[in-house]
N, C-alpha and C positions, 0 to 999 in steps of 0.2 A: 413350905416343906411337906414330903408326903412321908408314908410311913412304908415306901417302897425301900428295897436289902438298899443296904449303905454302901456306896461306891468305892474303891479302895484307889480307883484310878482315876488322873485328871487328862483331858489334855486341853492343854491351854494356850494353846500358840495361833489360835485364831485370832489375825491383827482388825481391829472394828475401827471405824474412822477417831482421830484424835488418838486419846491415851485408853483407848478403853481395848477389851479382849472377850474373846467367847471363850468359853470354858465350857468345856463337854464332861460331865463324872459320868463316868459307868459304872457298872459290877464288873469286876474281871471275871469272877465265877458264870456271870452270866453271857457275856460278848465280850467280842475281840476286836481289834481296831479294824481287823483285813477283812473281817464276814457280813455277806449282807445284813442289812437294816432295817427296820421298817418303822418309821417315825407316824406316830397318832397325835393327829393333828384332830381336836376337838373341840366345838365352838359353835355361838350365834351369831347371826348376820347381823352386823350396824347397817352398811349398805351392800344389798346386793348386787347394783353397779358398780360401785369400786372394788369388792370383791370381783368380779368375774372379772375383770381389768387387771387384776393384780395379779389372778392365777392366769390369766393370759400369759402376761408376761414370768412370772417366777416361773412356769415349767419350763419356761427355754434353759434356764440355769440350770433348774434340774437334771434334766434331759442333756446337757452340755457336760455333765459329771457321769454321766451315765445311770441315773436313777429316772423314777418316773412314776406318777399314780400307781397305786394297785387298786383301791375303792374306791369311791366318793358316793355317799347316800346321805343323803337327807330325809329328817322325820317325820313320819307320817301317825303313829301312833303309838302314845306311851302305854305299856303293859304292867310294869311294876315300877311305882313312882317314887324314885328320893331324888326329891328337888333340889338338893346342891348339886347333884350329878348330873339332871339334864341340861344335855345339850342339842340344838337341831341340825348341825352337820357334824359327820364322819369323814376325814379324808385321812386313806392310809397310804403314804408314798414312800415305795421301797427305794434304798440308795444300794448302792456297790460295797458300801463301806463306811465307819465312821473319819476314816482318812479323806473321802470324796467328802462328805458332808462338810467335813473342816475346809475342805480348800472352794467350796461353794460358798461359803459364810465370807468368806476373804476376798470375792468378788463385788468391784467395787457397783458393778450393774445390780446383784442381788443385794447388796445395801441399800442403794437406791430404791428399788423395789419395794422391799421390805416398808418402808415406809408408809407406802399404801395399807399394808398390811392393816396396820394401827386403826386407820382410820375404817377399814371394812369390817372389823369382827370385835366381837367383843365377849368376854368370860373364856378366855383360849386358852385351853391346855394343851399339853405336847408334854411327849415320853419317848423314848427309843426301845422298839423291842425288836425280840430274837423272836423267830416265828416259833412255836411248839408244836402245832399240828403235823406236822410233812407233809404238807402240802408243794404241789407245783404250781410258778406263776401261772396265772389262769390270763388265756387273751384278752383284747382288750373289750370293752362293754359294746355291743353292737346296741344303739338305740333302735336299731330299726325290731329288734329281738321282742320277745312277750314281757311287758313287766315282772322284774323279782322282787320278791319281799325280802329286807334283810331285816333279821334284830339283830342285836348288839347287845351282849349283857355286860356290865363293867363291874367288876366289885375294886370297891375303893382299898380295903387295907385285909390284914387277917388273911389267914387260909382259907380257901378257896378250893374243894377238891375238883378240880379241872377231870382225872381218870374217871372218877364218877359219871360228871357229865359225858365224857366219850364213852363210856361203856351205853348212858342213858340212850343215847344216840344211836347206835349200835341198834337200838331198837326199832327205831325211826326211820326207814328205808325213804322217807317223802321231804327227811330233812339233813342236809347234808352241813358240813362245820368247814364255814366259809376261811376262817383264820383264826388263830389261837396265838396269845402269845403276852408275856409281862414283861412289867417297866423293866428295862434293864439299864437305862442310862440318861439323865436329861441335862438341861445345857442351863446356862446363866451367863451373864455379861457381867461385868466390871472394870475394874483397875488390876486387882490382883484375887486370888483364887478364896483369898479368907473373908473378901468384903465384896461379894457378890451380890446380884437381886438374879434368883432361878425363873425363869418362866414355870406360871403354877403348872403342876401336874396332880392332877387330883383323883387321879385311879392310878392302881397297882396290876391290872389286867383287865383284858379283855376278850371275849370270847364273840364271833361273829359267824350266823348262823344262816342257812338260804333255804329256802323252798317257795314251789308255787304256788302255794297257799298260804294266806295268813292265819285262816282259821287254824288249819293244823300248826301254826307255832303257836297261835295264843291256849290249844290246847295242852302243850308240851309244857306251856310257861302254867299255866292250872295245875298242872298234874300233882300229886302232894309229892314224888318222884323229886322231880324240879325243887317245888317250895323246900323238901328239905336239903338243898343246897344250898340257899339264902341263909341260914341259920347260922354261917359262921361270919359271913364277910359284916365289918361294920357297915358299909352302907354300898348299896347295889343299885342298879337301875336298869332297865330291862324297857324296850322300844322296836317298832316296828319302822322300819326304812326303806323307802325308796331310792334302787341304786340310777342314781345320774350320770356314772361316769365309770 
């Protein structure tokens, strides 16, 4: 369990092979069933063969509901260290909707799939969030492009002044605010909705950062500006990324 706002909404009608069901809680306050989504997907590599096998195959599903990657970055350097939070990939994959999500879980190819999943990562969190920046999708990653640096700042629980940081920013003409956005809904399997197991989600938001320097974010993340926005969340983590995707 996290100590992300308490869901008031279920939907449960995602059929899993045998007697089992997905169950999706949201916040009503926060998303709606029809608005897009953006599921953070956060985690280490068990195998990064069977990984890259897996998302092989899972984006076809995706991509068949009409969703598909927005990030994917992996870690190149932690900047501010709470070690139950890190993790060394990022992957943010925007859907249509939490109605497309549901009927992609229901596919008996992504079940299958999924399977591998297991066996590729391991310490995997997932959340559904409502984007907060307004931002527009951004094309897709050209590898052939100059390396970007991303960080990623997560704060686990507590408030979080997010306006701060964008005002902070606002300063920063060299750093731009990749995506913004908190848990608004996460999912769990069972028999029925009161004796579920939730997949952990162990941040309540996240804020993703770019520029072409690293120097200048680790400056940003120094600044005492920054550190006193650390001050409320219980635990935070803050890391420099290499976008792969």
């Amino acid at each position: 369990m996290t100590d992300s706002p308490q869901p008031d909404i279920q939907i449960h009608d995602a059929k899993l092979p045998g007697s089992l069901k997905a169950f999706i809680f949201r916040d009503n306050s926060l998303l709606q069933d029809d608005e897009p989504v953006y599921a953070i997907n956060w985690f280490n590599t068990r195998s990064a063969l069977v990984y890259d096998f897996y998302n092989f195959l899972a984006v076809r599903s995706v991509r068949k509901i009409g969703g598909g990657p927005f990030i994917k970055c992996k870690l190149e350097k932690t900047l501010m260290d709470d070690d139950t939070l890190r993790r060394d990939v990022l992957l943010i994959v925007k859907y249509p909707s939490l109605v497309n999500f549901r009927r992609m879980l229901e596919s008996t190819m992504f079940q299958l799939v999924s399977l591998l999943r297991t066996a590729a990562v391991s310490d995997f969190t997932f959340g559904f969030t409502k984007r907060q920046d307004g931002g527009a999708d951004l094309p897709p990653h050209d590898p052939k492009a100059p390396t970007k640096s991303v960080i990623t700042v997560i704060q686990y629980s507590g408030a979080f002044d997010s306006g701060a940081l964008y005002r902070l920013l606002d300063k920063h003409a060299d750093i731009d605010l990749y995506y913004s956005g908190l848990i608004s809904g996460e999912i769990a399997t069972g028999k029925t909705s009161d004796a579920c197991n939730r997949v952990p989600c162990i941040i309540s938001g996240i804020h993703v950062l770019k520029s072409d320097s690293a120097s200048v974010i680790e400056t940003l993340i120094e600044s005492p500006d920054f550190q006193s926005l650390t001050q409320t969340p219980k635990q935070i983590y803050a890391g420099l990324y290499n976008r792969i995707l």
